[in-house]
C-alpha positions in Angstrom: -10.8 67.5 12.2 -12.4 67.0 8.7 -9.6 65.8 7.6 -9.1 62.9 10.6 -12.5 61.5 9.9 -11.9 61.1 6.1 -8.9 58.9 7.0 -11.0 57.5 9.6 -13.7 56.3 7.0 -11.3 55.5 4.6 -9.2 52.8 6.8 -12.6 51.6 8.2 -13.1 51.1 4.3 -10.1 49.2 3.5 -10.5 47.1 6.6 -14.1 46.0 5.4 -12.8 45.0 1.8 -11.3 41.4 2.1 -15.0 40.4 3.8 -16.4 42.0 1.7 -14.3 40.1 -0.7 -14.9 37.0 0.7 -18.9 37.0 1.2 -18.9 37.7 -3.2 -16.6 34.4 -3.2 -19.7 32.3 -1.3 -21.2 29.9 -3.5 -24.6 30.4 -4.1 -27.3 27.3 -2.9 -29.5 26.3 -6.0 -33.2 25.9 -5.5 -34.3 22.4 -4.6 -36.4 21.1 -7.4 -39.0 18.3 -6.9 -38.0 14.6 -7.7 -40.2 13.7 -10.5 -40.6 10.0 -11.2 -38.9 9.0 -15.2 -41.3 9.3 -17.8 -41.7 6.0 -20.1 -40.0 7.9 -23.0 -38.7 4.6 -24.8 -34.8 5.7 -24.1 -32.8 3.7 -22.3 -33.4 0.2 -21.5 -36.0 -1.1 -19.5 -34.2 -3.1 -16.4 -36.4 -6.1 -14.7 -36.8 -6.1 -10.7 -34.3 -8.3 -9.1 -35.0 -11.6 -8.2 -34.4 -12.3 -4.6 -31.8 -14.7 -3.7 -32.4 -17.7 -1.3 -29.8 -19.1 0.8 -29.5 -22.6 1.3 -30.9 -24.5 4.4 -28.0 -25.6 7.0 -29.2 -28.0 9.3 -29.0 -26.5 13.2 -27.9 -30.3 14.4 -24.4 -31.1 13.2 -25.0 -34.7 13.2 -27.5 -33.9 9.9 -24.7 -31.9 8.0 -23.4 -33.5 5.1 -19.6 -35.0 5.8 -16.4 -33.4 4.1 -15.3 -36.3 1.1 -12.2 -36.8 2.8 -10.1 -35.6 5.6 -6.3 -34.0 4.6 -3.8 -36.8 5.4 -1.7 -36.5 7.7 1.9 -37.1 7.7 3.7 -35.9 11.0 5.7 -33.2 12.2 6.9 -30.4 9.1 9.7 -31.2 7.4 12.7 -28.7 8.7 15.3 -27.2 6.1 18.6 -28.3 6.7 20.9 -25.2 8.2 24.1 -26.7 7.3 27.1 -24.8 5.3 26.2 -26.9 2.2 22.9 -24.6 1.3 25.0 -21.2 1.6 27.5 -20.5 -0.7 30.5 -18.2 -0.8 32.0 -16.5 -3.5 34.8 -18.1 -5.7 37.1 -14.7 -4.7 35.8 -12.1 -2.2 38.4 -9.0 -2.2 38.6 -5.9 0.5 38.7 -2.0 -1.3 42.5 -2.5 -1.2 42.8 -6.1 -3.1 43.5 -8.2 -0.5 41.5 -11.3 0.0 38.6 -11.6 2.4 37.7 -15.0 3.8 34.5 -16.1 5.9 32.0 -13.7 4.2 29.0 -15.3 2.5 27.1 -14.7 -0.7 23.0 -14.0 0.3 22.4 -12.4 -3.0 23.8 -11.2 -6.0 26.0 -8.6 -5.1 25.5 -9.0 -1.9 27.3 -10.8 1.5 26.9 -11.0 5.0 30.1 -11.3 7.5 29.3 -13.9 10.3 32.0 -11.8 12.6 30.7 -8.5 12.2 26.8 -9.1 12.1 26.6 -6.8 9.0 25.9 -7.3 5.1 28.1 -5.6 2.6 27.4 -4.3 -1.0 29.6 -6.1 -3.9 30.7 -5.5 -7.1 31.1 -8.2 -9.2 33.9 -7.9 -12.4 34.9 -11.5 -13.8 35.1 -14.3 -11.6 35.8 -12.1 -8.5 33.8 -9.9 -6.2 34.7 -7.0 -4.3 33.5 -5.3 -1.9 31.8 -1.8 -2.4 31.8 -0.3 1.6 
């Protein structure tokens, strides 16, 4: 029986370490310490209160503002971008992963062309005056 409660107290022991543990890891709170106003020890500069800034008057009657100089001419309607086939340009050769010769693809970037049939934009390599494409 001696021996079950020495067991008993030495579990209970090993249970109570990691809080133990863990209550030596708390931080201790420092003392609060009174604010004490700076002394006029010379160090530092000395900085001058801040004037306060006044806003300008705005007249509550808009008839008193003062006008804008000039209004922004107007000239109509935007200007729209022409859509045509002359802004988009293709490439001089376009060539499938086999060599063959791939027509109707057009160049949106460097190295890069979007077919109108398909919807989707394909990777390009480009080696001399011919490009071909990478997927």
């Amino acid at each position: 029986m001696k021996r079950i409660s020495l067991v008993l107290a030495a579990l209970i022991g090993l249970a109570a370490q990691p809080a133990l543990a863990q209550q030596l890891q708390q931080p201790t709170v420092p003392a609060a310490k009174p604010v004490t106003p700076p002394s006029d020890s010379g160090i530092g500069p000395k900085l001058d209160q801040a004037q306060p800034v006044q806003t300008p008057k705005v007249a509550s009657d808009p008839n008193q503002r003062p006008q804008a100089p000039a209004a922004i001419p107007s000239k109509g309607p935007a200007h729209e971008v022409p859509t045509g086939s002359g802004s988009r340009k293709q490439p001089a050769n376009l060539l499938d992963a086999n060599g063959k010769p791939v027509n109707g693809m057009i160049q949106v970037a460097p190295n890069r062309v979007y077919d109108p049939a398909t919807g989707r934009y394909h990777w390009t390599e480009t080696s001399g005056q011919q490009q071909k494409l990478l997927d």
